[in-house]
Structure formats: structure tokens, C-alpha cells
C-alpha positions in Angstrom: -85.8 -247.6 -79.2 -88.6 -247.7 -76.9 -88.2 -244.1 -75.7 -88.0 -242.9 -78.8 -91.2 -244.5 -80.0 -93.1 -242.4 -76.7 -90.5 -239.1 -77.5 -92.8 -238.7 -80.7 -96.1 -240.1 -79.3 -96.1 -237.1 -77.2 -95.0 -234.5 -79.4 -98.5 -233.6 -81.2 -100.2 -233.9 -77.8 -97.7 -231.1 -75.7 -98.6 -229.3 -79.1 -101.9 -229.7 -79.0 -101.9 -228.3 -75.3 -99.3 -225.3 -76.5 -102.3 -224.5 -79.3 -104.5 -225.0 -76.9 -102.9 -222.8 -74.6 -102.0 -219.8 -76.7 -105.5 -219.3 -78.1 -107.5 -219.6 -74.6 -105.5 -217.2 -73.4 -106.3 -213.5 -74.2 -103.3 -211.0 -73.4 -103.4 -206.9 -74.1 -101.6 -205.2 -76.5 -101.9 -201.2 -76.8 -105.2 -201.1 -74.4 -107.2 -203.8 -76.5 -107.6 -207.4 -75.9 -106.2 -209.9 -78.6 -106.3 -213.4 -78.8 -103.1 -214.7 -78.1 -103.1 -216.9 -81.3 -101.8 -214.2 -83.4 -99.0 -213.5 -81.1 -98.4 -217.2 -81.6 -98.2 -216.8 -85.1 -95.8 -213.8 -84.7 -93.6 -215.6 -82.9 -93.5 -218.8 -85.6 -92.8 -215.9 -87.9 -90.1 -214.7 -86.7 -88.6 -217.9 -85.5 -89.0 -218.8 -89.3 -86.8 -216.0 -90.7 -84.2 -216.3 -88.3 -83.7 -219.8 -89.0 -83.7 -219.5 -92.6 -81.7 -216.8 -92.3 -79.3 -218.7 -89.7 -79.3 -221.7 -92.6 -78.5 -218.8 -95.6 -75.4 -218.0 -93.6 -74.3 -221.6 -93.0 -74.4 -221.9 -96.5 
């Protein structure tokens, strides 16, 4: 039980530092610079649909 408890302590902190991460970091896309938090946000996007979709055809 222990190791569960310190399992979800951790969780918001490696997210925090994942946040952190993605919007210190600046990356190019077509010649510009972008802040990578919108590439972030692409990406929960997209991992959104596909799971709902994954969960539509379980159903």
C-alpha cells in the first residue's frame, strides 16, 4: 500500500516537470519558432480522439 501512496504523490510533480518542460522549450516549425506548448496540446489532442475512438470501437 505504501508504494502506491508515493506512485500518486509523484504523479503531479513528473507532470509538473513534463509542463514545465514542453513550454521552456521552443522547437521550429516551417522556419518560425513556436512555443512547444502548443505542440503539447496537439499531441493531447490527438491522443484524445484516438482513445475515444479506441473506446467507440470496444463498444
Amino acid at each position: 500500500m505504501g508504494g502506491d501512496e508515493r506512485a500518486v504523490r509523484l504523479q503531479p510533480g513528473l507532470l509538473a516537470i513534463a509542463l514545465l518542460g514542453f513550454t521552456v522549450a521552443p522547437y521550429t516549425v516551417d522556419g518560425t519558432n513556436r512555443i512547444a506548448i502548443t505542440g503539447l496540446i496537439g499531441w493531447l489532442g490527438w491522443a484524445t480522439w484516438i482513445v475515444a475512438y479506441g473506446v467507440t470501437l470496444n463498444l
